[in-house]
N, C-alpha and C positions, 0 to 999 in steps of 0.2 A: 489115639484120640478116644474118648469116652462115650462114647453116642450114647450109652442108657442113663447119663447122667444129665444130656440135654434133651431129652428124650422124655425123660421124667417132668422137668422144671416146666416143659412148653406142655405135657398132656396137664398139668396140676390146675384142678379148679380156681377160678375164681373166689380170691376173697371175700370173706362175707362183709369184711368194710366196704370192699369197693362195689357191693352190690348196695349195699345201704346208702351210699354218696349217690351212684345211679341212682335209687330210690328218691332220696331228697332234693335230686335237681329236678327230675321228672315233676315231682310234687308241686317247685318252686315255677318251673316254666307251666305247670299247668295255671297255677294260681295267676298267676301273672295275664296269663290267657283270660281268665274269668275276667280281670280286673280290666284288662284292653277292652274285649268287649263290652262291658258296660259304661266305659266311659265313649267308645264310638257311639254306641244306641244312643246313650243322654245327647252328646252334640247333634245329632242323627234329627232326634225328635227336637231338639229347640230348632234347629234352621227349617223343620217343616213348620213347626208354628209360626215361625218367626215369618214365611212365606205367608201362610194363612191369613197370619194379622195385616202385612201389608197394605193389604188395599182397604181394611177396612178401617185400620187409625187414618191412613190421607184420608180418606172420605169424611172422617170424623171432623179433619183438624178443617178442611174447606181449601183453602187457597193453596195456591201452585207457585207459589212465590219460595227462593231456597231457602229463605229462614223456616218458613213453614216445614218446608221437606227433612230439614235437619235435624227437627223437632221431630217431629213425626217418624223417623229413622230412630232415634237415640229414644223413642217412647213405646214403637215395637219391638226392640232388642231389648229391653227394661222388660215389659211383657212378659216376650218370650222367655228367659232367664227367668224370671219369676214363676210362670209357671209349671215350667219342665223342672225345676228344683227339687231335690226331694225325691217322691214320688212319681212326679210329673202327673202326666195327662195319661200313661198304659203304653204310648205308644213305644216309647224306650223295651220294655220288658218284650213287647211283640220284634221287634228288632231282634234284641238280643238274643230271643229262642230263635229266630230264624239263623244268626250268624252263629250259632253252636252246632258243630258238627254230632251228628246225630251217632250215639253212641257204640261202638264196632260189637259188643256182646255184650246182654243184658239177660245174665242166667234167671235172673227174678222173673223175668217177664214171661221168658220161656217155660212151657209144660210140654212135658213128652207125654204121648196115651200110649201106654202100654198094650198090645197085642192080646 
């Protein structure tokens, strides 16, 4: 039996394809990440608007009757969706930095003082 020739095969580095393939999934599940988050924040911030508005389109519309309510339902969920669009209201982006895990090593940031 040959052991320095299985011996060889199992100490031999890693391929530099398959570090570049780890490379580009890593890449691809990050991006992926960004993009989950942002789209939780956005739904995030319309159902708090969408809360917010609540009470105060009923108030608007008057009456307690369920045509009113339905109305009033389907005219703060138009609202909310309108204004969280886009941009939104800020509240999305404050979400979103919150659900970012905060970064494991940031040489920029760091300074060593010298002795």
């Amino acid at each position: 039996m040959n052991v320095s020739a299985i011996a060889s095969t199992l100490a031999s580095p890693v391929p530099a394809a398959d570090k570049a393939a780890a490379a580009a999934d890593a890449a691809a599940k990050s991006a992926e990440a960004v993009s989950a988050r942002k789209k939780v924040a956005g739904q995030f911030e319309a159902i708090l608007v969408r809360q917010l508005l609540s009470k105060s389109v009923g108030s608007m519309l008057g009456g307690d009757d369920v045509a009113g309510s339905v109305y009033g339902d389907m005219m703060t969920d138009s609202l909310a969706q309108n204004l969280t669009a886009g941009q939104g209201l800020g509240l999305g982006r404050m979400i979103e930095q919150q659900l970012t895990p905060p970064a494991s090593h940031a040489p920029a940031a760091r300074t060593s003082a010298s002795p």
